[in-house]
Structures are given as structure tokens and as C-alpha cells.
Backbone as a ProteinNet text record, in pm:
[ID]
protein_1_A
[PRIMARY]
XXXXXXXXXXXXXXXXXXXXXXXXXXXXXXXXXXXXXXXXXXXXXXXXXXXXXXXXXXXXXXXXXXXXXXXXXXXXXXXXXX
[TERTIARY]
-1441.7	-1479.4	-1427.8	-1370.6	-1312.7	-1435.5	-1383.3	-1546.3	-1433.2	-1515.1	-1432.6	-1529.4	-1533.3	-1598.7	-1596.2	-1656.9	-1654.2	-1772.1	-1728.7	-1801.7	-1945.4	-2010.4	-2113.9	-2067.5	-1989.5	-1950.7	-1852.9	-1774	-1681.2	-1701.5	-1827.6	-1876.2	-1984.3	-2040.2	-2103.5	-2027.2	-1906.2	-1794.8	-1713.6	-1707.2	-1622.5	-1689.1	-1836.1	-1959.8	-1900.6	-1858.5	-1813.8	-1689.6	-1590.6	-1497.2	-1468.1	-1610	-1601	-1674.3	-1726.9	-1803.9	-1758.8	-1651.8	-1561.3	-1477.3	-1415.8	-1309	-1402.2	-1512.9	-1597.4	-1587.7	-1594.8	-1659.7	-1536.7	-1398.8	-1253.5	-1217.7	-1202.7	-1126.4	-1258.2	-1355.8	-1461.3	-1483.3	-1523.5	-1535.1	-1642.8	-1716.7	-1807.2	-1794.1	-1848.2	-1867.2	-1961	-1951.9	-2045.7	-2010	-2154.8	-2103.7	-2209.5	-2135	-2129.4	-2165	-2269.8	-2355.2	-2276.3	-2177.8	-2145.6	-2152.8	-2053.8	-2062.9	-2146	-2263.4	-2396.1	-2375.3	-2366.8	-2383.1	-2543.8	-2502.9	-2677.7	-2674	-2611.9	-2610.2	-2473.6	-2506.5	-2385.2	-2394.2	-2250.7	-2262.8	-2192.9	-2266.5	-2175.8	-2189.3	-2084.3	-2060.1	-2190.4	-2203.8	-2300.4	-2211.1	-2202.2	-2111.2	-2204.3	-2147	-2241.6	-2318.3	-2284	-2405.2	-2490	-2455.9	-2553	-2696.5	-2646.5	-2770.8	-2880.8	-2932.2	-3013.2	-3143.8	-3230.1	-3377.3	-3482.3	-3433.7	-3500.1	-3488.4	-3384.9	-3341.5	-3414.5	-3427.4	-3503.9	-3705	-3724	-3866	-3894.8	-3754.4	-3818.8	-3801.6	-3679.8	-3718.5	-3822.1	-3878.1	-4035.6	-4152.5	-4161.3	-4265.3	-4233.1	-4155.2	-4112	-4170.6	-4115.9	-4190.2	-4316.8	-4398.8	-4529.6	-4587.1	-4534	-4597.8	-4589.9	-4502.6	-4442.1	-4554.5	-4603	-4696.9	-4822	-4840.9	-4972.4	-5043.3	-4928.7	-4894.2	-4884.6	-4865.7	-4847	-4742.9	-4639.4	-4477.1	-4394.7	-4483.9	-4399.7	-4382.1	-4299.3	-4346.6	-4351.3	-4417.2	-4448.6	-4315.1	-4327.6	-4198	-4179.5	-4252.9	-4232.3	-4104	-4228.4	-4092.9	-3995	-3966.9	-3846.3	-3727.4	-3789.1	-3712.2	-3721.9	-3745.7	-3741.9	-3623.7	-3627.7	-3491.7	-3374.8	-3431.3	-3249.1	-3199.2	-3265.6	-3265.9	-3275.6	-3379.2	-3346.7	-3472.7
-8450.9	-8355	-8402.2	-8312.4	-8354.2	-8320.6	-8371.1	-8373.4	-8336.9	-8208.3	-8150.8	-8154.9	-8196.5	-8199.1	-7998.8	-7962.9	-7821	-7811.8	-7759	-7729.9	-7595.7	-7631.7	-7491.3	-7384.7	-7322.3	-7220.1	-7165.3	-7256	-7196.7	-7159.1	-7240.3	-7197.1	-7098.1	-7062.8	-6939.1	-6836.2	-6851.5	-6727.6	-6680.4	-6802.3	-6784	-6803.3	-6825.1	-6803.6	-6796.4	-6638	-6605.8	-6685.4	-6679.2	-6771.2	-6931	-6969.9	-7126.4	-7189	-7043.3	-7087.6	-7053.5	-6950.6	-6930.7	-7026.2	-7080.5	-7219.6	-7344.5	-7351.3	-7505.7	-7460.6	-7315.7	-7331	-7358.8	-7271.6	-7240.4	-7377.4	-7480.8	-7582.2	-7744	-7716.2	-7787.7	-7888.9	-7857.8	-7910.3	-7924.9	-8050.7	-8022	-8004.6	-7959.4	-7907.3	-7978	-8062.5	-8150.7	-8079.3	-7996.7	-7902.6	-8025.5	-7965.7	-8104.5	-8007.9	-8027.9	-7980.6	-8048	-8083.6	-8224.8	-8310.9	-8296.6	-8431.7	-8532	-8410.5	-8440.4	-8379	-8441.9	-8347.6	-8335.2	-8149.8	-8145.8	-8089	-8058.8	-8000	-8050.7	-8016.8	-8009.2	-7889.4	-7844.2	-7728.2	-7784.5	-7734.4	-7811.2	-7737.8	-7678.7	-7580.3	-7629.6	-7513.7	-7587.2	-7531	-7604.1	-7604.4	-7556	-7478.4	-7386.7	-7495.1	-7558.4	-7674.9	-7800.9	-7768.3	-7905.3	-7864.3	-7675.2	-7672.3	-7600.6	-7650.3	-7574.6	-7618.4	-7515.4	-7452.9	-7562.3	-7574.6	-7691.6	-7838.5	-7881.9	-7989.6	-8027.3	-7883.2	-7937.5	-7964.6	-7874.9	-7865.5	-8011.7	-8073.9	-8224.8	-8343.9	-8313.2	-8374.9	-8382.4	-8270.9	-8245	-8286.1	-8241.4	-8337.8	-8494.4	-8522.8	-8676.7	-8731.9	-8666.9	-8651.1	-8720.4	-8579.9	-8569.9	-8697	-8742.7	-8874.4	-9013.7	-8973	-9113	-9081	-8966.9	-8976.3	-9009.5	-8948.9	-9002.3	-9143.4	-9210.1	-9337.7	-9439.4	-9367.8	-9406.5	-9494.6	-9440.7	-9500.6	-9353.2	-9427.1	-9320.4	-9403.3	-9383.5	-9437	-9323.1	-9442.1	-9348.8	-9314.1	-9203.8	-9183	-9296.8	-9420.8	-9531.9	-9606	-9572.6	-9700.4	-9649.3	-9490.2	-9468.3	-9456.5	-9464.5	-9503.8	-9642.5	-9700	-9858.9	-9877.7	-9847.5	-9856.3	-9832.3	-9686.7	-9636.2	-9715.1	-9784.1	-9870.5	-9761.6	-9626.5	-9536.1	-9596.8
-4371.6	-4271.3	-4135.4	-4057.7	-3968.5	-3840.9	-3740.9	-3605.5	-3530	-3404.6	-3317.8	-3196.1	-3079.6	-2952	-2900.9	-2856.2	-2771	-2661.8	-2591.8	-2447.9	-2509.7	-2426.5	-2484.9	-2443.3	-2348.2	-2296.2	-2315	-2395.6	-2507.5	-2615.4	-2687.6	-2756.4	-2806.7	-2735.7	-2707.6	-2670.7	-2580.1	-2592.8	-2740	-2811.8	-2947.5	-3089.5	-3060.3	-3176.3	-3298.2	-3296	-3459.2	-3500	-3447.8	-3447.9	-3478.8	-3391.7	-3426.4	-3528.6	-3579.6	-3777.3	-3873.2	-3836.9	-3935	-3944.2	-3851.4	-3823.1	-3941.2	-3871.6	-3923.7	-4052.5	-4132.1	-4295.1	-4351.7	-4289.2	-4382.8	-4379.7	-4233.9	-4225.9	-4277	-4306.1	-4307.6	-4198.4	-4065.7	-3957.6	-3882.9	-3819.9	-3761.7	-3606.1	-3593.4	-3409.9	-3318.6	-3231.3	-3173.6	-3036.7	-2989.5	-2892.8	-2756.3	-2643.1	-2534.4	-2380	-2323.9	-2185.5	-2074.1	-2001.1	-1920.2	-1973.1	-2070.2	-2114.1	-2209.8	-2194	-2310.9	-2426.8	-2566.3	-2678	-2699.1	-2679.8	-2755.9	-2905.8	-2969.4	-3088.7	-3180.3	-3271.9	-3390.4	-3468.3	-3489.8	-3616.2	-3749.5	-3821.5	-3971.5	-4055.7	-4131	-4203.5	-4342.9	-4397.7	-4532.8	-4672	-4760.1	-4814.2	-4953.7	-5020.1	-5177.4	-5234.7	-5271.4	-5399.1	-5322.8	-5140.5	-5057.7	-5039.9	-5033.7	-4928.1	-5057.7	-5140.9	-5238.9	-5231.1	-5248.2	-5195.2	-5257.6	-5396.1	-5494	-5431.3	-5357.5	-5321.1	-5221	-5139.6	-5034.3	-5060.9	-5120.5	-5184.2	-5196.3	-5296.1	-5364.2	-5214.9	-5098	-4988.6	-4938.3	-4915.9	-4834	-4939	-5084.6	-5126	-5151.2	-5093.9	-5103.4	-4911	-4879.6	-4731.2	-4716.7	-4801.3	-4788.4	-4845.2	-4986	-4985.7	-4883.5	-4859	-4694.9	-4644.8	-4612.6	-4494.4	-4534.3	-4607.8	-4738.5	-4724.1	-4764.7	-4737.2	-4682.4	-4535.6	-4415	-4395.2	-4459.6	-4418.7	-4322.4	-4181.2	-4080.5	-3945.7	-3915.8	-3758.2	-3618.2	-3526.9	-3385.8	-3320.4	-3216.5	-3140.9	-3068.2	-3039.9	-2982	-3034.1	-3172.7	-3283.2	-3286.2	-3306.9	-3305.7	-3195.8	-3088.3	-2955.6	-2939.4	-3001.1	-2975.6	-3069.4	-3214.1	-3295.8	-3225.6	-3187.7	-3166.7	-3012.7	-2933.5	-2844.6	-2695.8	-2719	-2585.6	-2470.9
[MASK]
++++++++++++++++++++++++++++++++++++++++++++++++++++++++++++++++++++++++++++++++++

């Protein structure tokens, strides 16, 4: 998969265009505020995105939390070092 930088204001001018581009050429879109990326688009491809798959993510989830294998937004800004 190839990664493509875009401005939001291009991208919001060329919407339909730049998801048709991401699905045909399989590309992701890391769309950028000044310089800030706030989003990504990523095409979903027929056999990733299935309904069952996700069901068994989220009850897999649910036992983490169960569990209490989660952490705080602390911990997780402490990982990612923000």
C-alpha cells in the first residue's frame, strides 16, 4: 500500500475522487491541517473488513476489560511519549 500526504482543502474539494484513487490504486491518504495530520483514509479492501471479525474483536475487547487489562489515558500518553 502506498501512503500519500494531502492537504484538507484539497481534499474536501476532490472527496469523490480521492476514494476512488485510494480503492483502484490501493492508497492511503494521511490528510494534513498545517502541517498536522489529523486523519487517514484507507481504502477497505472485500475480505478485511467483515462484520463477524469485528464482533470477535469487540468480544475479545470486552474480556480485556473484564479483566482489567486496560490502561488510563495517562498510561497511554506516557507510552506514546506525548
Amino acid at each position: 500500500m502506498t501512503t500519500k500526504m494531502i492537504g484538507i482543502k484539497s481534499f474536501r474539494e476532490n472527496i469523490a475522487k480521492t476514494w476512488k484513487e485510494a480503492v483502484k490504486k490501493n492508497i492511503r491518504y494521511i490528510v494534513m491541517n498545517h502541517s498536522t495530520p489529523i486523519f487517514e483514509v484507507t481504502p477497505i479492501n472485500g475480505g478485511e473488513f467483515i462484520l463477524e471479525n469485528l464482533a470477535k474483536d469487540i468480544e475479545i475487547a470486552r474480556k480485556q476489560v473484564k479483566d482489567g487489562n486496560v490502561y488510563s489515558q495517562e498510561e497511554v500518553y506516557k507510552r506514546l511519549g506525548l
